[in-house]
N, C-alpha and C positions, 0 to 999 in steps of 0.2 A: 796792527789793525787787521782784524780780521773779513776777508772778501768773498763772497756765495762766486762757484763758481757758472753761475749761468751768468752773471755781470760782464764777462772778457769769451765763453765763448757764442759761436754761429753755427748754428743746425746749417748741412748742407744736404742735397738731395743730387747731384750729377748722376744720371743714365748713361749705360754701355747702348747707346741708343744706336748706333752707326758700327755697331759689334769689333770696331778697330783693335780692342784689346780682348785677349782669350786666355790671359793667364788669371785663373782662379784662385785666390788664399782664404785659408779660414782663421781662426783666432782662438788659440788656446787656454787655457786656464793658465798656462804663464806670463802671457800678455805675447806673447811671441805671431807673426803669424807665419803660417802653414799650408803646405798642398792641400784644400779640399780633400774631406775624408767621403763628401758627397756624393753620388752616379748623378753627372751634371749630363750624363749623353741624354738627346731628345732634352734637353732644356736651354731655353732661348735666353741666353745670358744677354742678350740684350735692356733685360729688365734689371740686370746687376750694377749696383750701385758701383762709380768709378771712386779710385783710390789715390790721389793724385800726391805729389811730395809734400813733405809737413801735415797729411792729412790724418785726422784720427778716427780710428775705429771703436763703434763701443756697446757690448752687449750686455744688458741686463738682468738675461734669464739664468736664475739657478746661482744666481751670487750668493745668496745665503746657506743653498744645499751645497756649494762649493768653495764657500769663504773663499771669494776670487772675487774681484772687479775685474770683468775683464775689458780690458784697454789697450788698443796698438797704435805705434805711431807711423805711421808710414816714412823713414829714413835714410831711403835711396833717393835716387833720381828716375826712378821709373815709375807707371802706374799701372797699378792692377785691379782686378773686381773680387768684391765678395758681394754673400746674398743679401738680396734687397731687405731681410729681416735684422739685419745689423745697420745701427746710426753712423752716419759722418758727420763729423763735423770739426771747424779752424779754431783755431785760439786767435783771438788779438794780440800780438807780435808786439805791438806796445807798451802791454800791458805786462806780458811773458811770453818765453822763448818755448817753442812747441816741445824741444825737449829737455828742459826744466820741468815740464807739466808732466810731461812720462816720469820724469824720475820721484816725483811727489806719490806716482803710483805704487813701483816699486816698495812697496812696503807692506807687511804683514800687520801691522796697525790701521792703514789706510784697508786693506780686505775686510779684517773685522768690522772696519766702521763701516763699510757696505753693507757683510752680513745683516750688520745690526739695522739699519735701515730699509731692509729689504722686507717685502709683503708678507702678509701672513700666509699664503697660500703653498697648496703644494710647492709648489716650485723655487718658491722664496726670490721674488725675482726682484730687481733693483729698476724702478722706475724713472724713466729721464726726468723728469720734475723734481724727482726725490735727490737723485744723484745731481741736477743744478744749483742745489741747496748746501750742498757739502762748502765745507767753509774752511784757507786755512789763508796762514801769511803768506806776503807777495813781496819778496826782498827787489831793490833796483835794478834792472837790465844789466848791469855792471855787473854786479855780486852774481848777479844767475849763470851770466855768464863764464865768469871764475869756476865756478863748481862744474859748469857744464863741460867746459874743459877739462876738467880731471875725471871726469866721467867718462870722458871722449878718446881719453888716454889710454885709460885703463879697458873699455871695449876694442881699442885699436889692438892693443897686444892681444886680448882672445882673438880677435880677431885673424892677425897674423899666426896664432897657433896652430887656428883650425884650416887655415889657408895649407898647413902643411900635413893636416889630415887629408884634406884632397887628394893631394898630393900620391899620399900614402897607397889612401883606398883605390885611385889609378893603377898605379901599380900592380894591387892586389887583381882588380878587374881585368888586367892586361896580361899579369901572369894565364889565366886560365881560360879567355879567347883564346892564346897562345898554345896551352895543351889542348885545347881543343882540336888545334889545326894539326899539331904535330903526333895525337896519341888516336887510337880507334877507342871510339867511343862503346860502351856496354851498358847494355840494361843494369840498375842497380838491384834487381833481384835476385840477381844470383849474390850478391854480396851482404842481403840484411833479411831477417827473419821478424818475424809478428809477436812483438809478446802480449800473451794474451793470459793476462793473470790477473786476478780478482784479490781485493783486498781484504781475505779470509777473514774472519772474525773482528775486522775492526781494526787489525793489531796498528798501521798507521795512521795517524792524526795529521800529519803535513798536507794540506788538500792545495793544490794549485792548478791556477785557471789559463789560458794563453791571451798576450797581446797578440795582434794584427800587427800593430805597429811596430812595434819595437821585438816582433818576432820571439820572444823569449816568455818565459814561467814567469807567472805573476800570482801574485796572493791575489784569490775572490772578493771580490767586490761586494758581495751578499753573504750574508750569514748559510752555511751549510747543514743541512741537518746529518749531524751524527749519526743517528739511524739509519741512514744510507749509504753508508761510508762504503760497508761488504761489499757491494753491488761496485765501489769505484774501481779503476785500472790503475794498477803500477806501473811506475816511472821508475827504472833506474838514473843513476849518473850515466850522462852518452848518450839515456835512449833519446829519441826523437817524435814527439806526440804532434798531431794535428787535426785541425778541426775540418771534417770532413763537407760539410755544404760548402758551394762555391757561391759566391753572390754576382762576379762581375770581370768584364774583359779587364778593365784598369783595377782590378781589386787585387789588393796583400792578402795572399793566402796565409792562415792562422795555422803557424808551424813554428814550431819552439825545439830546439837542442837543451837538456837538463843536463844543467853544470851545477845541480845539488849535490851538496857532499856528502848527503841519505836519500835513499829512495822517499817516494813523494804520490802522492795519489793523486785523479785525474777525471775527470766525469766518464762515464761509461762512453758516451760518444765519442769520445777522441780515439783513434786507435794509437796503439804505439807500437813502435818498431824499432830494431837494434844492428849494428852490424857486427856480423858473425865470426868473422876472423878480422883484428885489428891488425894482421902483420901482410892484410893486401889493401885493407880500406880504412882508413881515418875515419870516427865520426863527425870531427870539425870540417875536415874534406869535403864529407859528405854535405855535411851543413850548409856550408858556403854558395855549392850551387843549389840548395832547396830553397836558400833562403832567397836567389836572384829575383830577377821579374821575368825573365823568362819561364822560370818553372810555375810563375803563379797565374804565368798565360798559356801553359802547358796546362794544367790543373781545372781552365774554365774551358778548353777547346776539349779535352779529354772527359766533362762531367757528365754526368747523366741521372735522367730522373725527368718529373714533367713539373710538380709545384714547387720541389726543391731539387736543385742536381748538385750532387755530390760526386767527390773523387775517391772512390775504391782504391783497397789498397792494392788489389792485384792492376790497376791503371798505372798508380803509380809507382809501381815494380820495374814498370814498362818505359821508365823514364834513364836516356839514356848521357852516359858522363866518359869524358876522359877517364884512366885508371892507371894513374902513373905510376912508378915505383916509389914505395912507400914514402924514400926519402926527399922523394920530391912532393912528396903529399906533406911532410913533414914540413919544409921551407917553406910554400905557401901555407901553411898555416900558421908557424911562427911568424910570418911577416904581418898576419892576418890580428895575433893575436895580439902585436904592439899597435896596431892599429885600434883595435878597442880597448886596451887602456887608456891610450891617447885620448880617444873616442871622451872615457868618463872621465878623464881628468880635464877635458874642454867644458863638460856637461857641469861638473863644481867650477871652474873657472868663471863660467857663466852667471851659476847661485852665486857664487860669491861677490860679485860684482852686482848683482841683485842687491844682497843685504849692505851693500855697503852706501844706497843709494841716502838709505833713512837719515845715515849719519851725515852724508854730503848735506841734505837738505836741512837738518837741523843744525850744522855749519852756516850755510847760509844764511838763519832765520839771527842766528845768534850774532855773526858782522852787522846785518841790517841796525843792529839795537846795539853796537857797540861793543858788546859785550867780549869779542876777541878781537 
């Protein structure tokens, strides 16, 4: 029998009215949620909507330009806020288990069937009346629970993995407090040069753009016009591109390490830069502390400009590091480097326990009716 889900849940509304809670998350297009990517400074979060345990979160906008429902369950025992423009709301516990209902989401069928319902408009957005109407089966507390179980398994082991990526990445962070205290620190301009080379006639087609986030080369997100390719800047392997406006004290400066195994072309405004003898400075070396938080609060104390301030590269020339001997530039990196394997093999560990939700759920649908 099939059930609309606006039957089992309850819109909620809870206010950070008494500001007691100050940890902010947003909500991804994986259903995950996340550090606010927001400038919540001068914003009175006491308008932010509380997140309380078992609570779900759920945004409509952009589902169809996203093929994403996006849905979080809140699964700790803590509570946090997000912005009052995202819905909360409970399940009936009766009816189903709050995370049984997350794992109904989990699926690439269940997305489409948002897409597919979502408005015509720009934005293709997913409306809470539309999305109360989605309908599927509701197997007995028993059976939900079974599966929920094995779901519960199987996140506990990522779980424990990434517990020992922690782990790792301390280390890594520890190692180089540590040359800091023990090495004289130097400007990194005398160690890396400017490359400043134009993509002559065209000849590369690899056009890549930078995350913020994830620090690293990413394919464009907008179609690029070919005719302007000449005018883009090369990337070697090693070099190191960044986007020079700063937006914010709490903000991820937009700086990427190019671990292409050909050169790569780059928007004019990025500059890029290389370092000039690898047998006193590592690029990954170097990497690691550009890519810290403290160089991306070095980067907004250093910027300048009046409607936009940006970081110069002769600024950040002026940014200064430990400079250890190679071979110890060597080890922390190596240690560095199993750490981001690790890193993506937690990130598929994750998908895949994603895709394996549908199947749980179609498991359960198929006990309810006997059928195994």
């Amino acid at each position: 029998m099939l059930i609309n889900i606006g039957t089992f849940i309850n819109r909620i509304d809870k206010r950070n009215i008494e500001n007691k809670v100050d940890k902010v998350l947003g909500l991804n297009i994986n259903k995950d949620f996340m550090p606010t990517v927001a400038n919540i400074q001068n914003i009175d979060i006491s308008k932010y909507k509380l997140v309380e345990p078992d609570t779900f979160v759920f945004s409509g906008m952009q589902t169809g330009r996203d093929n994403t429902i996006r849905i979080g369950l809140n699964d700790t025992l803590e509570t946090f806020v997000v912005s009052p423009a995202y819905t909360t709301f409970v399940v009936n516990e009766d009816i189903i288990l709050p995370k049984y209902f997350y794992m109904i989401f989990l699926s690439s069928e269940r997305d489409r069937l948002g897409s597919f319902l979502s408005d015509s408009s720009v934005r293709a957005n997913l409306d809470w009346d539309r999305f109360c109407e989605i309908e599927f089966e509701i197997p007995s507390l028993e059976i939900q629970q079974k599966y929920v179980d094995v779901y519960n398994a199987l996140v506990a082991n990522q779980k424990a993995y990434e517990n020992g990526l922690d782990d790792l990445k301390f280390v890594c962070d520890g190692y180089l407090e540590q040359l800091k205290i023990l090495d004289d620190v130097k400007p990194i301009g005398s160690f890396i040069n400017g490359r400043n080379e134009k993509n002559q006639e065209s000849k590369i087609l690899r056009v890549r753009g930078l995350s913020s986030v994830e620090k690293s080369f990413i394919k464009p997100k907008r179609n690029i016009n070919k005719n302007t390719l000449h005018n883009y800047n090369v990337v070697y392997p090693n070099d190191i591109a960044y986007r020079p406006v700063v937006t914010g004290y709490d903000d991820s400066l937009c700086i990427a390490l190019s671990k292409e195994s050909k050169n790569v072309v780059i928007s004019p405004i990025y500059p890029v830069f290389y370092v000039k003898d690898t047998n006193k400075l590592l690029a990954d070396y170097l990497f690691m502390w550009l890519s810290k938080s403290a160089f991306d609060k070095y980067a907004w104390y250093h910027s300048t400009g009046s409607a936009r301030e940006t970081l110069d590269f002769e600024i950040l020339s002026e940014y200064k590091i430990p400079i250890p001997h190679i071979k110890v530039q060597q080890s922390i990196v190596d240690i560095y480097k199993v750490y981001e394997t690790r890193k993506e093999i937690n990130e598929k560990l994750k998908q895949q326990i994603k895709e394996i939700c549908p199947v749980l759920i179609k498991g359960a649908i198929q006990e309810s009716k006997g059928v195994i």
